[in-house]
N, C-alpha and C positions, 0 to 999 in steps of 0.2 A: 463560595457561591458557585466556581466552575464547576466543582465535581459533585453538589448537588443539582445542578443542572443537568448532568451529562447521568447520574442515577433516578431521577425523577422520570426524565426523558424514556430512558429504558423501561422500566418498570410502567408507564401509561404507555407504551408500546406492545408488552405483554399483557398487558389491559384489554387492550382493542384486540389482541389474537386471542385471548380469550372469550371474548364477546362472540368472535367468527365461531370458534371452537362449540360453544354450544350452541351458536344457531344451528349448527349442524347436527347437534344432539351428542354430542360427546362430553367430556369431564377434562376440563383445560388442565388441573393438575393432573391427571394422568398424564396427558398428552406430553405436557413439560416433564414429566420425570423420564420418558423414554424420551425426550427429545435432550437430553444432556449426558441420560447414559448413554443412548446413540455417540455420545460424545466423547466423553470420558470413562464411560461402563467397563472396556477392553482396554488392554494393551494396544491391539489391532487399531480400535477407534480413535482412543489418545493421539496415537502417531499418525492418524488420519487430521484428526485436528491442528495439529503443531503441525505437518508438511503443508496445510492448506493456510494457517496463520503465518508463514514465514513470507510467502511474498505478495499476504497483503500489509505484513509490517513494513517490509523493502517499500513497498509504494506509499502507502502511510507517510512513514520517514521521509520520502522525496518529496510528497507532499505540503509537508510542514517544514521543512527547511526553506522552499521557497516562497510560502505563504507567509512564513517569518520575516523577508524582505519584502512583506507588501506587496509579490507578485502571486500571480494566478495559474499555477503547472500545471492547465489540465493535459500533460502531452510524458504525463507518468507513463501510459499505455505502451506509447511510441519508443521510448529510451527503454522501457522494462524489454521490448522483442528486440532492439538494436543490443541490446546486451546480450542477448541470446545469440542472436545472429554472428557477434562477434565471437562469443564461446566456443559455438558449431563451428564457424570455419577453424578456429586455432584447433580442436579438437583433429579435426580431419586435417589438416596440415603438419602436425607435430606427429614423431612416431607412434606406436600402439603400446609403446610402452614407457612412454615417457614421465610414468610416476605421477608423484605429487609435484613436480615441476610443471608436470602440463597442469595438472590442475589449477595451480596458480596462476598461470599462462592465461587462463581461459576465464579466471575471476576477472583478474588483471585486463584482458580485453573487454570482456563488458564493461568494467572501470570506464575504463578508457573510452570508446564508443557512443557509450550513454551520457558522458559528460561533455561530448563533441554536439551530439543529437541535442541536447539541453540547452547548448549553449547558442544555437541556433536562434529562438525566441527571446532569450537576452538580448544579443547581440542587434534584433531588427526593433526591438523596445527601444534600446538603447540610441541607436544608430538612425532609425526613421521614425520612432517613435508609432510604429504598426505594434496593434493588438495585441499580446500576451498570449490570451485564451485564443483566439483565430489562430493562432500561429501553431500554437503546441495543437490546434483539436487537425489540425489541417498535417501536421507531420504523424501526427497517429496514424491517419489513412496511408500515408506514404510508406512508413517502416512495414505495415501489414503487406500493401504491395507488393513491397522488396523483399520482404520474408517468401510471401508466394511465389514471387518470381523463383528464388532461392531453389526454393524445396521441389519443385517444377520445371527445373530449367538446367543450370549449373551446378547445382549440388544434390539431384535427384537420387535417388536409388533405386537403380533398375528400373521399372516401369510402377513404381507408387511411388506416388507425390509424397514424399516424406525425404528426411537427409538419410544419411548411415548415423547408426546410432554413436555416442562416445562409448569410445575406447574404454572396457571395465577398469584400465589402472586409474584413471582420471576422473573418477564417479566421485562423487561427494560420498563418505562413510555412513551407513545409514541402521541408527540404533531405534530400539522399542521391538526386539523382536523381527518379525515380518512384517512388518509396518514399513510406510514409506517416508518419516519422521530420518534425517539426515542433519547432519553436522550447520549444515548451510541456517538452520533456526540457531543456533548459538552466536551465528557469525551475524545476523539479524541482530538479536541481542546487544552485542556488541557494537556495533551500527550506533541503536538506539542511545549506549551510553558515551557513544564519543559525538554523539549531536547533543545532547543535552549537556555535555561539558564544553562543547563547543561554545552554544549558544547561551549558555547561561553561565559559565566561568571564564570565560577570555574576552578582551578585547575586542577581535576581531566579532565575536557573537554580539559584541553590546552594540560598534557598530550598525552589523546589518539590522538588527532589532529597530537601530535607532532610526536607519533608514527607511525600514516597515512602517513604523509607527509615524512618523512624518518627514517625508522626503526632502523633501524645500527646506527644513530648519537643519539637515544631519547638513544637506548641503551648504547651510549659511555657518556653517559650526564645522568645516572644511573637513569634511563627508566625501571622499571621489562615489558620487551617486551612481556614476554608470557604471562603473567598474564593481562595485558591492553587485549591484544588480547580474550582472554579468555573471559571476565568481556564484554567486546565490544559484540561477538557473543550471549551470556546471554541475556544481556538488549534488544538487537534486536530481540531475539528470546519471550521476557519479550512481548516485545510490538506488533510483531503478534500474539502471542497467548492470547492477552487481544484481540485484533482485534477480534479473532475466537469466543472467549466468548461472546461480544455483537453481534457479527453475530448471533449467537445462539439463547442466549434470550433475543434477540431485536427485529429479524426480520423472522430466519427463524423455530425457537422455536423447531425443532428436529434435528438428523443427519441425513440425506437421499441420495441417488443419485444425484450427481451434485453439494453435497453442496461445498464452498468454488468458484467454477465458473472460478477460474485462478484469482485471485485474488492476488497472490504472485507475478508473474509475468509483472503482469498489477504494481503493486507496485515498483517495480524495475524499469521501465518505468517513472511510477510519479518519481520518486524520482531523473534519470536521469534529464529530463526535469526538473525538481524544483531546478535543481544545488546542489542537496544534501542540500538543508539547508530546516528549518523544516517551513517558510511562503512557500517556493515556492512549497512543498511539499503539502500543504491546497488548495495552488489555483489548483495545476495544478488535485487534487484528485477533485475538484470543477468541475474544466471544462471536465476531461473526465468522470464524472458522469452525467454531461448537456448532452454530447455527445451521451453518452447511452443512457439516457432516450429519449431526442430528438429525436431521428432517428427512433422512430416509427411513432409519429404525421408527420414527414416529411413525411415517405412513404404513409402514408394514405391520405396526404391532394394534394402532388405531384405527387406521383408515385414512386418515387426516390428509388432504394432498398437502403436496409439498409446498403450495401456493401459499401457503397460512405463513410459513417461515419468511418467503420474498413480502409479503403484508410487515409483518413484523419488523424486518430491516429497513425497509422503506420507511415506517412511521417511527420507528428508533432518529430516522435523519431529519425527517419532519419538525419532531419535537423536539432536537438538540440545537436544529439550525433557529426554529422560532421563538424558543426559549432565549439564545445567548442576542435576539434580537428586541426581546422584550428588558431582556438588565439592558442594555445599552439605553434604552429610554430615560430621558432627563427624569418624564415623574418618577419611572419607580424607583431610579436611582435614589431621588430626593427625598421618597419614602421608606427605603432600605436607610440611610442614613438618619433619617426622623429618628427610625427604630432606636435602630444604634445607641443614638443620644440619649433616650428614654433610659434605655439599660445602665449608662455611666452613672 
């Protein structure tokens, strides 16, 4: 039922773009066939797709780790540039030649950082019982500040607002040719399959599940509620700010104006769409990285603005979000199950 929800969804999304498409007088499968070679058609574009899918799968994943315990991280944004942030300084603190050590160093600090930044809205959940979503949307602004401050102030470079770039020994490896496709999408990868073996083969996964699913009974069933809670917001905030570290020195090797892009929020999207589990999370970080890149070769080969593409992703979340809220209703459940019966 999930994942014909989550394909139905998509597919009446490119419905309604194709509707725009020829109001405007154009041929919507044209239009889709250069908007996926745009994507996939090159070497070039491939690794344009996969560097732009890797940290919306990081924020994805962060996403759905703590939506998994029933909490709300809209503050993915926030920990995804705190992880940056922390990259950049060990990058500039550590020699110029410090290897694959510094590199680790500098994963390792976004780890580290982004699970401190995380663990922040835990902890006032926990502790005062203040807002979830107020708390993470309200540390978003703050990390953006700090990062400006940053790149503006203390860690500037010469007279543009921007840091020193990392050190070339410390760069993430980056294959597909001259593409900007890097090692950092494997380590995403990887990410994905050590939370869904988290969450769905251990213990500790059934736990937090259990406390998502209903708090007050994991708690009556001797649950430490605040502490899953707690430990939940961490790992999430663990896994955007590893995000922001290979953003870093992967692809955009300083902190500057603009970095991070909405990249938190776009994640909480994937991560809706993906049903909160950590494959649907890959694909769907897959397809709106297609989406993005795409939508330039469409305008240039159609005409089509680029606007038709943000249409598309926008009502891809529409009808995935309205959908998984139509199964949850008693009738249609009741009538899903009628069916069922009928079949035995």
């Amino acid at each position: 039922m999930k994942i014909a929800t989550v394909i139905i969804s998509i597919l009446l999304a490119f419905l309604v773009g194709s509707i725009i498409i020829i109001s405007e007088g154009k041929n919507p499968l044209d239009a889709y066939i250069h908007l996926f070679r745009g994507a996939f058609g090159t070497i070039t574009s491939l690794g344009e797709t996969i560097a732009k899918s890797t940290s919306l799968i990081f924020t994805g994943l962060a996403a759905t780790f703590a939506y998994r315990c029933g909490m709300f991280n809209l503050g993915g944004e926030g920990q995804f540039i705190m992880g940056a942030v922390a990259a950049a300084w060990v990058s500039q603190f550590l020699p110029a030649n410090a290897g694959v050590l510094g590199t680790f160093l500098c994963l390792a600090a976004g780890i580290l950082l982004g699970a401190l930044w995380g663990a922040i809205p835990g902890l006032l959940k926990t502790m005062r019982n203040i807002n979830e979503m107020i708390v993470s949307i309200f540390l978003n602004y703050i990390a953006t500040l700090f990062m400006e401050y940053l790149f503006t102030g203390p860690m500037k470079e010469a007279n543009i607002p921007q840091t020193a770039p990392v050190p070339e020994s410390m760069k993430l490896f980056r294959f597909l040719g001259g593409s900007r496709a890097h090692i950092g999408f494997f380590i995403a990868l990887l990410v994905a399959l050590a939370v869904w073996f988290f969450l769905f083969r251990t213990y500790r996964g059934f736990s937090l599940r259990a406390v998502g699913s209903n708090p007050r009974a994991a708690g009556v069933s001797g649950y430490n509620v605040k502490r899953i809670i707690v430990f939940a917001f961490m790992i999430s905030g663990a896994i955007a700010g590893l995000g922001g570290a290979t953003e870093l020195i992967g692809i955009s090797y300083r902190l500057q104006p603009g970095f991070a892009q909405g990249f938190g929020f776009d994640g909480v999207a994937v991560a809706l769409i993906g049903q909160l589990h950590p494959v649907g999370v890959v694909l769907i970080g897959i397809l709106f990285a297609a989406l993005k890149t795409g939508t330039n070769a469409m305008q240039i080969v159609t005409g089509i603005p680029t606007s038709v593409v943000d249409i598309i992703q926008a009502t891809i979340i529409i009808f995935a979000i309205a959908s998984s809220a139509i199964t949850m209703l008693p009738k249609f459940q009741y009538f899903i199950n009628k069916i069922g019966r009928k079949k035995e």
